[in-house]
Structure formats: structure tokens, C-alpha cells
mmCIF file of the N, C-alpha and C atoms, coordinates in Angstrom:
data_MODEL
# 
_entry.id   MODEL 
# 
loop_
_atom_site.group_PDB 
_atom_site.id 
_atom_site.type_symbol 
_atom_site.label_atom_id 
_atom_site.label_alt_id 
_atom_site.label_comp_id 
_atom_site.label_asym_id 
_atom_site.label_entity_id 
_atom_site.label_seq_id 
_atom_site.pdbx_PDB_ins_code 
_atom_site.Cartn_x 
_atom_site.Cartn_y 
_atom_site.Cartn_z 
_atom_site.occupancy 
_atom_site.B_iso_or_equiv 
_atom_site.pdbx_formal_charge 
_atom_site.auth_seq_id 
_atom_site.auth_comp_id 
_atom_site.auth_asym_id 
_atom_site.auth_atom_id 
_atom_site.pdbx_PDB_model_num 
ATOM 1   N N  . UNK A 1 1  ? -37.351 4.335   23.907 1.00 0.00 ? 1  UNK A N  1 
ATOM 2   C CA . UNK A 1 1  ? -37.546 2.906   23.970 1.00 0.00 ? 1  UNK A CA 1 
ATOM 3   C C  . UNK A 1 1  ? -36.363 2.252   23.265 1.00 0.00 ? 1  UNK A C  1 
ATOM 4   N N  . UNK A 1 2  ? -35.834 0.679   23.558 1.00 0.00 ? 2  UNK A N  1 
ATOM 5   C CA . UNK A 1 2  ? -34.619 0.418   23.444 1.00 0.00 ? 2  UNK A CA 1 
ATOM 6   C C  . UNK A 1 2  ? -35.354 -1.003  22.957 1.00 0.00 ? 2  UNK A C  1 
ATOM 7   N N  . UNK A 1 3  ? -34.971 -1.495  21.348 1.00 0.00 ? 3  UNK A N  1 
ATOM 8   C CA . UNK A 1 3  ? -35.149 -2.734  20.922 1.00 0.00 ? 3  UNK A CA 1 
ATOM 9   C C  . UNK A 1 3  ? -33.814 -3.082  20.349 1.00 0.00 ? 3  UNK A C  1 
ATOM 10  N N  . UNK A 1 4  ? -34.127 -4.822  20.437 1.00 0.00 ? 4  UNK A N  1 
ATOM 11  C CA . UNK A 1 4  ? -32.489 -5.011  20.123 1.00 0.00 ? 4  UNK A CA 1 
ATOM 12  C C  . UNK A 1 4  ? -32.602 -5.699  18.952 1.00 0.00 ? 4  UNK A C  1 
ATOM 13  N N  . UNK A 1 5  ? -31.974 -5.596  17.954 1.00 0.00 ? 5  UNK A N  1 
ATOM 14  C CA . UNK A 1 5  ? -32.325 -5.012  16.421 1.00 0.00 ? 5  UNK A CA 1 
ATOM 15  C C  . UNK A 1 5  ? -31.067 -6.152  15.883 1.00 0.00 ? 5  UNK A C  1 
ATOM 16  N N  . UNK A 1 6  ? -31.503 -7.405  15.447 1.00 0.00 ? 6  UNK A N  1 
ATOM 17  C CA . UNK A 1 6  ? -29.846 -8.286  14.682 1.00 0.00 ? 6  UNK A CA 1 
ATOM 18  C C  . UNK A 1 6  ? -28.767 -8.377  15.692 1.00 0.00 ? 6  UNK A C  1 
ATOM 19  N N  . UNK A 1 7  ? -29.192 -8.310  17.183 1.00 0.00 ? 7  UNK A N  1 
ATOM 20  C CA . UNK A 1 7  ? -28.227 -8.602  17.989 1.00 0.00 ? 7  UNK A CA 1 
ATOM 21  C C  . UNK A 1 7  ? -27.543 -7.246  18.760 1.00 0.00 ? 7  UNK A C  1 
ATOM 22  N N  . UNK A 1 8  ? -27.974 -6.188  18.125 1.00 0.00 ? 8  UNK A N  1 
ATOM 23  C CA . UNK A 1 8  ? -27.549 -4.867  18.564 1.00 0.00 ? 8  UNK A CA 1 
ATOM 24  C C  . UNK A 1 8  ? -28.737 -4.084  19.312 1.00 0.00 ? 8  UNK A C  1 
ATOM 25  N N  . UNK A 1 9  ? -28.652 -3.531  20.670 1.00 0.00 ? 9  UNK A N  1 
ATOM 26  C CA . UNK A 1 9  ? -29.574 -2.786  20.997 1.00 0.00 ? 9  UNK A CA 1 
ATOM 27  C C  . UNK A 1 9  ? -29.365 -1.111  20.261 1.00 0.00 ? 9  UNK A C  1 
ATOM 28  N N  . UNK A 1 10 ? -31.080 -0.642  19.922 1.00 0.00 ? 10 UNK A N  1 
ATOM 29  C CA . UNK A 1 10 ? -31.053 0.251   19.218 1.00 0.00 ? 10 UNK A CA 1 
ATOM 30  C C  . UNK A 1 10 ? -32.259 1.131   19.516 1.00 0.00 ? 10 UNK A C  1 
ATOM 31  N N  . UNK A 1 11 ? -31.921 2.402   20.102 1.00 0.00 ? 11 UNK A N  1 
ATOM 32  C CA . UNK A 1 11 ? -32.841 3.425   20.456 1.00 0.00 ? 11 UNK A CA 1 
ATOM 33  C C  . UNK A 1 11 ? -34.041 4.170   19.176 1.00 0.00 ? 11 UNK A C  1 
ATOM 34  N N  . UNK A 1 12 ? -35.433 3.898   20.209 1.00 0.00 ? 12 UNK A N  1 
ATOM 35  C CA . UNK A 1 12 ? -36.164 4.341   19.300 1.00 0.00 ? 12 UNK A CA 1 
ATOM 36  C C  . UNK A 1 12 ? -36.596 5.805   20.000 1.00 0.00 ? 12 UNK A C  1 
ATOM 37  N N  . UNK A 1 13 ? -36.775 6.666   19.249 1.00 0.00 ? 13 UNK A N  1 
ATOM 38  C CA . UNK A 1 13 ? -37.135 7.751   19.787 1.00 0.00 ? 13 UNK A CA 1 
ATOM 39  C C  . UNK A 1 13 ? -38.798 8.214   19.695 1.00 0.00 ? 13 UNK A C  1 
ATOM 40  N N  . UNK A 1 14 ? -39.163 7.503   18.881 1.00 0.00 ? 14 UNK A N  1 
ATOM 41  C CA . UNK A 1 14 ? -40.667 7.986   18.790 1.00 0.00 ? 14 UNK A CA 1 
ATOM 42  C C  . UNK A 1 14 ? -41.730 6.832   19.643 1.00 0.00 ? 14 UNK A C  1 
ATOM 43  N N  . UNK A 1 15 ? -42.828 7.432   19.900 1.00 0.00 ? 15 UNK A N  1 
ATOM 44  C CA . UNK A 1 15 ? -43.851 6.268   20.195 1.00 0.00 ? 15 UNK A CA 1 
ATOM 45  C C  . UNK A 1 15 ? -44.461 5.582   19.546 1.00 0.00 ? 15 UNK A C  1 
ATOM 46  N N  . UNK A 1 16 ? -45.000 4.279   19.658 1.00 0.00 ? 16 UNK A N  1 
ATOM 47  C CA . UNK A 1 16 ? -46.232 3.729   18.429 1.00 0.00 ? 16 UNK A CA 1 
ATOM 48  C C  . UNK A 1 16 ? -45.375 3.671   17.115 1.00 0.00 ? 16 UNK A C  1 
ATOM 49  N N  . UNK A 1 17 ? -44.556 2.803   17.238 1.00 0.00 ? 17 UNK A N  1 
ATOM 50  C CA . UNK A 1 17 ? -43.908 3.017   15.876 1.00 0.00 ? 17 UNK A CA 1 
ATOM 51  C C  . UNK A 1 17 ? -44.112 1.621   15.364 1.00 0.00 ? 17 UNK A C  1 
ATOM 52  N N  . UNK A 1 18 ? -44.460 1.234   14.223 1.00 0.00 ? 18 UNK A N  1 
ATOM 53  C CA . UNK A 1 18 ? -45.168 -0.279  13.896 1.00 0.00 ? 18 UNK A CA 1 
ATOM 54  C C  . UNK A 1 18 ? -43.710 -0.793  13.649 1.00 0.00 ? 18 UNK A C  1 
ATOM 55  N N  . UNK A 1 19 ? -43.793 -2.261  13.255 1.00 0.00 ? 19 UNK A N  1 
ATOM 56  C CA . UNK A 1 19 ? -42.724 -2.938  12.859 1.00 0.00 ? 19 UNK A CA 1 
ATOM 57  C C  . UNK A 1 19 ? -42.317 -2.469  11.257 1.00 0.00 ? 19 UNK A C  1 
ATOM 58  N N  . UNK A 1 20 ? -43.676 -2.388  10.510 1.00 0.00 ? 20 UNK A N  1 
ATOM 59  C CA . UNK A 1 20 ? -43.334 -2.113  9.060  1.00 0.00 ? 20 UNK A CA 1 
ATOM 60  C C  . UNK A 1 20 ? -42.475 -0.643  9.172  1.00 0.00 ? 20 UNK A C  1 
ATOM 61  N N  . UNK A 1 21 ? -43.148 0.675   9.460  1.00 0.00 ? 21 UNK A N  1 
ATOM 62  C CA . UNK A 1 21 ? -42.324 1.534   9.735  1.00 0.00 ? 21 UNK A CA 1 
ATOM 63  C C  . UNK A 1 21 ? -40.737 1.571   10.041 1.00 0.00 ? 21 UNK A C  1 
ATOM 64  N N  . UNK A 1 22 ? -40.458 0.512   11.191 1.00 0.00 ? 22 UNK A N  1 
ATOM 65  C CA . UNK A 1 22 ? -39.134 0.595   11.746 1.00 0.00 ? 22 UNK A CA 1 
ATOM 66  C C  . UNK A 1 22 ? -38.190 -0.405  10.673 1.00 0.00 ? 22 UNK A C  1 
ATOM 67  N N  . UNK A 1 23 ? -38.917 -1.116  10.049 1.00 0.00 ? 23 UNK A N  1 
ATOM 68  C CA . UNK A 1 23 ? -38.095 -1.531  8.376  1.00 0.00 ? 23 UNK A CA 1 
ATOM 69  C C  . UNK A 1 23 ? -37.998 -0.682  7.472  1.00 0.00 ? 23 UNK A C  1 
ATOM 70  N N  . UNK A 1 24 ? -38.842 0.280   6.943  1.00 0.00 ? 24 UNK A N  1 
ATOM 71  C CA . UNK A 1 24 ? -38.836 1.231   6.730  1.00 0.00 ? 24 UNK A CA 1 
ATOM 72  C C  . UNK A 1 24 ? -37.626 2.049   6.872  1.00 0.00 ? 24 UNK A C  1 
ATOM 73  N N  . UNK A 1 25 ? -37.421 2.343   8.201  1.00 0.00 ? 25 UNK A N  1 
ATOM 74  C CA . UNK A 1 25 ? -36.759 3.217   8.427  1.00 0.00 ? 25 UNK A CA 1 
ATOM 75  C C  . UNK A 1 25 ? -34.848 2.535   8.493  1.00 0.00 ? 25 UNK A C  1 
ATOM 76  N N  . UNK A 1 26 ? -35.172 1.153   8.135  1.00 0.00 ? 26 UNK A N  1 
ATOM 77  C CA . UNK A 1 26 ? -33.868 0.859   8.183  1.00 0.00 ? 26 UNK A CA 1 
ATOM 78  C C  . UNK A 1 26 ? -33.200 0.533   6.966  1.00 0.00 ? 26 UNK A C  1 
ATOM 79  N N  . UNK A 1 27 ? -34.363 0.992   5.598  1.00 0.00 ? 27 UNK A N  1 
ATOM 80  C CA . UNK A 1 27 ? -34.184 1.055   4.477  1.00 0.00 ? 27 UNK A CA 1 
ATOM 81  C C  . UNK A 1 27 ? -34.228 -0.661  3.302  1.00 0.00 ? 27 UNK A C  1 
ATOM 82  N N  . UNK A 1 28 ? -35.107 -1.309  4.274  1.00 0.00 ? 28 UNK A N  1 
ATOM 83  C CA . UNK A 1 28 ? -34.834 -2.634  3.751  1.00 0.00 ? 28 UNK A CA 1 
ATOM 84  C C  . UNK A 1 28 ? -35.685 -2.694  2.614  1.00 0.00 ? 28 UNK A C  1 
ATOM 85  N N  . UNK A 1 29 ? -35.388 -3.719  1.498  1.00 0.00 ? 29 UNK A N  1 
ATOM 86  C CA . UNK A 1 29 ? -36.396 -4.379  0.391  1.00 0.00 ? 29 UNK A CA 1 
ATOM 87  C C  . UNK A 1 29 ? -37.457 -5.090  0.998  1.00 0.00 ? 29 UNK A C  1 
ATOM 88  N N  . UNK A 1 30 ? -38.661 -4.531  1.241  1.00 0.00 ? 30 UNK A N  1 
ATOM 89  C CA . UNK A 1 30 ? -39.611 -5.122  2.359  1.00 0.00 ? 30 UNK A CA 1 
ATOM 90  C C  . UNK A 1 30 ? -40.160 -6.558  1.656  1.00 0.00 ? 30 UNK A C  1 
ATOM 91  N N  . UNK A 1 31 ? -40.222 -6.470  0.158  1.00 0.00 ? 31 UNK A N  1 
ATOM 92  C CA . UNK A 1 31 ? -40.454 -8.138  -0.679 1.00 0.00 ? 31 UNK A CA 1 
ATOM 93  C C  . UNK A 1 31 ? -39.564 -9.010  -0.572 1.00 0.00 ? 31 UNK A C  1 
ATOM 94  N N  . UNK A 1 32 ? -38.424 -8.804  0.181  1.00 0.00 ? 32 UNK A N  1 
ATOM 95  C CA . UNK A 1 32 ? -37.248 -9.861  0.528  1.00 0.00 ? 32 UNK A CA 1 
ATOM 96  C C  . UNK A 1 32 ? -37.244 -10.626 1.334  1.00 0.00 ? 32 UNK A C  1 
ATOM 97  N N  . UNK A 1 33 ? -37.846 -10.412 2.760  1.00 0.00 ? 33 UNK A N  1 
ATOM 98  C CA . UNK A 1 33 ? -37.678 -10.381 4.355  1.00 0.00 ? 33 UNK A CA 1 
ATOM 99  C C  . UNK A 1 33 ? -38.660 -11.423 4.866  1.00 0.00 ? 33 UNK A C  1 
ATOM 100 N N  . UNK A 1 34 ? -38.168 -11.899 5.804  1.00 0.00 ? 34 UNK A N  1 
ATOM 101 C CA . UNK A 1 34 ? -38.415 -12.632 6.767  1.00 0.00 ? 34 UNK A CA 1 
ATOM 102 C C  . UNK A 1 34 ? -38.036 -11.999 7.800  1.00 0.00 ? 34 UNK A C  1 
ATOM 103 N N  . UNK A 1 35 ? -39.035 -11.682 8.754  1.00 0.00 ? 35 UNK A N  1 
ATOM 104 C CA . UNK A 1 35 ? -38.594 -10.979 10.337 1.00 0.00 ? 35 UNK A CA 1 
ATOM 105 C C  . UNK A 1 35 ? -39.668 -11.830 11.443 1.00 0.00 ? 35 UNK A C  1 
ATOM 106 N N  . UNK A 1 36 ? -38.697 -11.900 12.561 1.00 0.00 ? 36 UNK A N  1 
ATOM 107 C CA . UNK A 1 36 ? -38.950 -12.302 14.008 1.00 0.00 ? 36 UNK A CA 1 
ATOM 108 C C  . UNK A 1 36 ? -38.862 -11.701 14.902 1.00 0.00 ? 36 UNK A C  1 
ATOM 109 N N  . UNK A 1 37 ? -39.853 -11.385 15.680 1.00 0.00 ? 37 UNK A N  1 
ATOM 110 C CA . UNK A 1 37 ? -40.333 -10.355 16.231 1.00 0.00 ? 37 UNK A CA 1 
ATOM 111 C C  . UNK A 1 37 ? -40.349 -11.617 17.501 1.00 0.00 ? 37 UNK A C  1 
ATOM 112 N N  . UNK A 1 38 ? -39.599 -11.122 18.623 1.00 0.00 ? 38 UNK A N  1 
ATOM 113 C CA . UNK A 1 38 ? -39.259 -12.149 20.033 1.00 0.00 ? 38 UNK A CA 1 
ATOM 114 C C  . UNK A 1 38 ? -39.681 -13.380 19.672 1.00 0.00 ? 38 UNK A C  1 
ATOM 115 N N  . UNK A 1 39 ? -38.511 -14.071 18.903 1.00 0.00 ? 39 UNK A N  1 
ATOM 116 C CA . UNK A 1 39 ? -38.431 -15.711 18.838 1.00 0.00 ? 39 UNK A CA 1 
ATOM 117 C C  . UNK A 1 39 ? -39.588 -16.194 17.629 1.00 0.00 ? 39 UNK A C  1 
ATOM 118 N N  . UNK A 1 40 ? -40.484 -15.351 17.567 1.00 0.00 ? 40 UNK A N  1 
ATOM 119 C CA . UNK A 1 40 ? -41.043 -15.799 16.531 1.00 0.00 ? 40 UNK A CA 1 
ATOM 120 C C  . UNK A 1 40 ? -41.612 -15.310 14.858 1.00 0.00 ? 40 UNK A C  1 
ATOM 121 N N  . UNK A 1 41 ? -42.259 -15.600 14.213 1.00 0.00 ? 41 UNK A N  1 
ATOM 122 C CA . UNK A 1 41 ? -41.836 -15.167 12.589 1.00 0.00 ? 41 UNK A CA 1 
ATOM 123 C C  . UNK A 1 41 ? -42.923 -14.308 13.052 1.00 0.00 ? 41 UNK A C  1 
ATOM 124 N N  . UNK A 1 42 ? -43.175 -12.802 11.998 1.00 0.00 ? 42 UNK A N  1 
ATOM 125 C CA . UNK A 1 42 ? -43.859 -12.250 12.697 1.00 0.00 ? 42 UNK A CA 1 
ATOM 126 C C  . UNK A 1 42 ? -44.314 -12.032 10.776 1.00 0.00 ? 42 UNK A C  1 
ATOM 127 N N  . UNK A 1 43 ? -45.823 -12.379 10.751 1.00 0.00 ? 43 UNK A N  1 
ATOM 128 C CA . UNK A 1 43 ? -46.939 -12.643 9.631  1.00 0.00 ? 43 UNK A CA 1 
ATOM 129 C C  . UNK A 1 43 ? -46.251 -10.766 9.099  1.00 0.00 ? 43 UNK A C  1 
ATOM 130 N N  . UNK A 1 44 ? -46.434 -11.191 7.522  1.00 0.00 ? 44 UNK A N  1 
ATOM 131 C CA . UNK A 1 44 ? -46.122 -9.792  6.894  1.00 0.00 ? 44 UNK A CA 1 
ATOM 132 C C  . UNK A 1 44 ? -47.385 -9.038  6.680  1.00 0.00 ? 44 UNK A C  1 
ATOM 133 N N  . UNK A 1 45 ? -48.621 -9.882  6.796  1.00 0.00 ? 45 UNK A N  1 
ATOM 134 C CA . UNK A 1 45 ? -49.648 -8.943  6.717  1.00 0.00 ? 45 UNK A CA 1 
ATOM 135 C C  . UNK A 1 45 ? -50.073 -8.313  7.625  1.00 0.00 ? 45 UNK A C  1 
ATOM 136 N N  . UNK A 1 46 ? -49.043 -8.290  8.942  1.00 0.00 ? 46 UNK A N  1 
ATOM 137 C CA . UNK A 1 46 ? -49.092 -7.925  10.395 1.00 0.00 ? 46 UNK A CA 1 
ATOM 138 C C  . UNK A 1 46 ? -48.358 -6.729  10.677 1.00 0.00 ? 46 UNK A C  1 
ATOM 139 N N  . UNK A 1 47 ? -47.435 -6.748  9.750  1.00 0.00 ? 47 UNK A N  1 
ATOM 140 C CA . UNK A 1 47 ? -46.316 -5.360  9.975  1.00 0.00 ? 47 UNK A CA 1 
ATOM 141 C C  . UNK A 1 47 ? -46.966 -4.023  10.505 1.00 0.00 ? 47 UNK A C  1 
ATOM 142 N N  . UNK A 1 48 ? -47.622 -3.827  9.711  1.00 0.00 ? 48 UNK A N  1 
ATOM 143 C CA . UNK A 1 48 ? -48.061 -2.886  9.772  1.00 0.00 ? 48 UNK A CA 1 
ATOM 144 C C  . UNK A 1 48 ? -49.338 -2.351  10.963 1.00 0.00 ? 48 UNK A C  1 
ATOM 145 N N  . UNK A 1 49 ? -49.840 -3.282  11.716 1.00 0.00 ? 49 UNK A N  1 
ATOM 146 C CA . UNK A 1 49 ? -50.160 -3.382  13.124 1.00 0.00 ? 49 UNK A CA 1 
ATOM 147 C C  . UNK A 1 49 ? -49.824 -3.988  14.238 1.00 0.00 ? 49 UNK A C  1 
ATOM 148 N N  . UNK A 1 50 ? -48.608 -4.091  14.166 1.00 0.00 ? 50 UNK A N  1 
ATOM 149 C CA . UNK A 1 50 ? -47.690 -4.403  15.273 1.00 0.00 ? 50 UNK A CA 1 
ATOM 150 C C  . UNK A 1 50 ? -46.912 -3.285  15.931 1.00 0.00 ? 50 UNK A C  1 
ATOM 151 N N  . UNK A 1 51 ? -47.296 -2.846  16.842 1.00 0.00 ? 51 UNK A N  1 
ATOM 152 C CA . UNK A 1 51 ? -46.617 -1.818  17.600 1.00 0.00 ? 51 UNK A CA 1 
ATOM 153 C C  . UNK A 1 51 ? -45.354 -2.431  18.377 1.00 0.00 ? 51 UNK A C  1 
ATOM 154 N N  . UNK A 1 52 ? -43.922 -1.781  18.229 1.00 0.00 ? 52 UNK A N  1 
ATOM 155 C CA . UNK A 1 52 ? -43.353 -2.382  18.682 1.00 0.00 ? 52 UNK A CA 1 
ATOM 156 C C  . UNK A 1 52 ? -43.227 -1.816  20.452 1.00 0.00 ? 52 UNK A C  1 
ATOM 157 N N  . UNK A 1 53 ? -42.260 -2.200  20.921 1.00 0.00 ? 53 UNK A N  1 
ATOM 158 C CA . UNK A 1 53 ? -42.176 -2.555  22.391 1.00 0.00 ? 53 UNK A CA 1 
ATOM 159 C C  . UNK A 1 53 ? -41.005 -2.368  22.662 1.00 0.00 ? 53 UNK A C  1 
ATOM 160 N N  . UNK A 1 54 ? -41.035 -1.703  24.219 1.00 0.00 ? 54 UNK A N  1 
ATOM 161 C CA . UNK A 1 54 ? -39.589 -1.445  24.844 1.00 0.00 ? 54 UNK A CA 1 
ATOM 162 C C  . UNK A 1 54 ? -39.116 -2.851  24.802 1.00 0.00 ? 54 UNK A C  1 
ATOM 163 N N  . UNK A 1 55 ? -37.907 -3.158  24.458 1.00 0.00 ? 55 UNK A N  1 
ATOM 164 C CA . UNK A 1 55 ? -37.047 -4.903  24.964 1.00 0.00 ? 55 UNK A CA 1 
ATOM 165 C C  . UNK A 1 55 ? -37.436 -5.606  23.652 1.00 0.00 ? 55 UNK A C  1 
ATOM 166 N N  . UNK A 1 56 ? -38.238 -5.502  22.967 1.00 0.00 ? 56 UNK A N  1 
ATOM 167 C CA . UNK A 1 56 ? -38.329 -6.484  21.936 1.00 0.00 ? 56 UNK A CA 1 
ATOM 168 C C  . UNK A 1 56 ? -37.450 -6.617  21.200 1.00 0.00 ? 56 UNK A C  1 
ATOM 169 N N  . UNK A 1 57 ? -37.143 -7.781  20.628 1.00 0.00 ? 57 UNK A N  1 
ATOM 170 C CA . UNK A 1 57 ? -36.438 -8.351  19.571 1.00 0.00 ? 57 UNK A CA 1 
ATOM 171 C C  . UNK A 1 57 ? -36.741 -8.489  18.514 1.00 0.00 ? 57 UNK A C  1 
ATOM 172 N N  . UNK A 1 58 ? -35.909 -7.907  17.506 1.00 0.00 ? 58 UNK A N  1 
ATOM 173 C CA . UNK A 1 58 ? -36.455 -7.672  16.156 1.00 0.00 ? 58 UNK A CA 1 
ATOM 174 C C  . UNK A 1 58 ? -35.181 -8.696  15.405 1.00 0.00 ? 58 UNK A C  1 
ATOM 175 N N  . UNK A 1 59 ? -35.063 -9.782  14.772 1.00 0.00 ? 59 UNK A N  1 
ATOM 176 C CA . UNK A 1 59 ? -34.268 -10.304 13.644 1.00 0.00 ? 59 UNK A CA 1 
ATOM 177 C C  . UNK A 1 59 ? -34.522 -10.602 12.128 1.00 0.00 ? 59 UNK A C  1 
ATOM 178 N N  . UNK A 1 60 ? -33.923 -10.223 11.451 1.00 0.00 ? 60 UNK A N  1 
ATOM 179 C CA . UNK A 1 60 ? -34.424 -9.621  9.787  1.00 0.00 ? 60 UNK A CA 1 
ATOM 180 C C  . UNK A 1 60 ? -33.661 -10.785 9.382  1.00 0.00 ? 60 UNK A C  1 
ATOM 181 N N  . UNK A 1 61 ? -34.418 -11.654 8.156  1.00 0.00 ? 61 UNK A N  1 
ATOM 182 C CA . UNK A 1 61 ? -33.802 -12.422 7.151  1.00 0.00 ? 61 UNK A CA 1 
ATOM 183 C C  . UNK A 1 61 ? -33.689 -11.910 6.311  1.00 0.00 ? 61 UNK A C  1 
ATOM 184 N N  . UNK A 1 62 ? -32.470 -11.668 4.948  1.00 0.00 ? 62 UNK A N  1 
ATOM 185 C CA . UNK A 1 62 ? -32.647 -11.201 4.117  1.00 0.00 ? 62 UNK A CA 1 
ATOM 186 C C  . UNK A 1 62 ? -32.857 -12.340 2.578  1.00 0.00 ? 62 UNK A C  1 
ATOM 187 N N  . UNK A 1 63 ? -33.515 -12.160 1.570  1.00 0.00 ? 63 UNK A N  1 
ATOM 188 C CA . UNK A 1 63 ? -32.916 -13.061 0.662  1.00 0.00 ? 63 UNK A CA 1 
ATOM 189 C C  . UNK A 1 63 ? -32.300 -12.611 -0.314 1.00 0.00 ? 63 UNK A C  1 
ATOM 190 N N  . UNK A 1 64 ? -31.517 -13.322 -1.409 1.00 0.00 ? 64 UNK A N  1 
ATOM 191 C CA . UNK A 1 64 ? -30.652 -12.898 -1.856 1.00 0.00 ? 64 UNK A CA 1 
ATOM 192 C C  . UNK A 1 64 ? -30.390 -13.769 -3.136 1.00 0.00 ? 64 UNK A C  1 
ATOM 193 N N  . UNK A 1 65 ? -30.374 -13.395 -3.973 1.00 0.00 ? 65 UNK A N  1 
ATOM 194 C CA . UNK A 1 65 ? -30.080 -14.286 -5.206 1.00 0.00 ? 65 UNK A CA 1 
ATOM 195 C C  . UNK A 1 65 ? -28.498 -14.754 -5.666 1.00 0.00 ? 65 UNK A C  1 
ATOM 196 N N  . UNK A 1 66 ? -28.273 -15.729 -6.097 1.00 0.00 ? 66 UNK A N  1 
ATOM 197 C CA . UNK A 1 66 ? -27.101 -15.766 -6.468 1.00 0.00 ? 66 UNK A CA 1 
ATOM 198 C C  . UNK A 1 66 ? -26.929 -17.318 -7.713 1.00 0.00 ? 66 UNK A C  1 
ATOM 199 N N  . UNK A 1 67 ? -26.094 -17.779 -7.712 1.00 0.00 ? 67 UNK A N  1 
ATOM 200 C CA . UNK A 1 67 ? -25.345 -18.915 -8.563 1.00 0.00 ? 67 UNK A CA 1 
ATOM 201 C C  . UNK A 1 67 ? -24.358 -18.875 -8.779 1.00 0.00 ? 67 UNK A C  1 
# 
């Protein structure tokens, strides 16, 4: 299955793989994030039962501290 991941398409090899997992697996600070899951914000108490999908769009906000 092929999701396109921050503008990049990116092969998934397994099935049933949730959204939290596939953050997971991309090593992110999961208390940071804001993600949109096709055009829209996708609830964090959802991650984790959201199966993702051939074609879907995944875009990650990160936050970031500074001054």
C-alpha cells in the first residue's frame, strides 16, 4: 500500500497498520504533533483506531520551542 507522507509517496508493507503506529514508526515525539489525515486534522484520541489506507494522505505538524 502506497500513502503519501509530507508530500512524498511512501510504501507500506504491512496491513492494518493504524496511524499511531505509522508515527511510531517514523520516530516522531507523538506529544508534539498535529496530523491530517486527507485534508483534515485527524483527533489524537483516534490514532490509534484509524487504519490507514491505500492513497491516503498523511501531513505531520511539528511543534517546536524556541525565542
Amino acid at each position: 500500500m502506497n500513502v503519501k507522507f509530507n508530500g512524498r509517496t511512501v510504501e507500506i508493507e504491512e496491513q492494518n497498520v493504524s496511524l499511531y503506529d505509522f508515527l511510531l514508526s517514523k520516530q516522531f515525539e507523538l506529544g508534539r504533533l498535529v496530523v491530517e489525515l486527507n485534508f483534515e486534522i485527524a483527533p489524537r484520541e483516534k490514532w490509534r483506531d484509524i487504519i490507514l489506507k491505500d492513497n491516503d494522505t498523511i501531513e505531520v505538524l511539528r511543534f517546536v520551542g524556541g525565542g
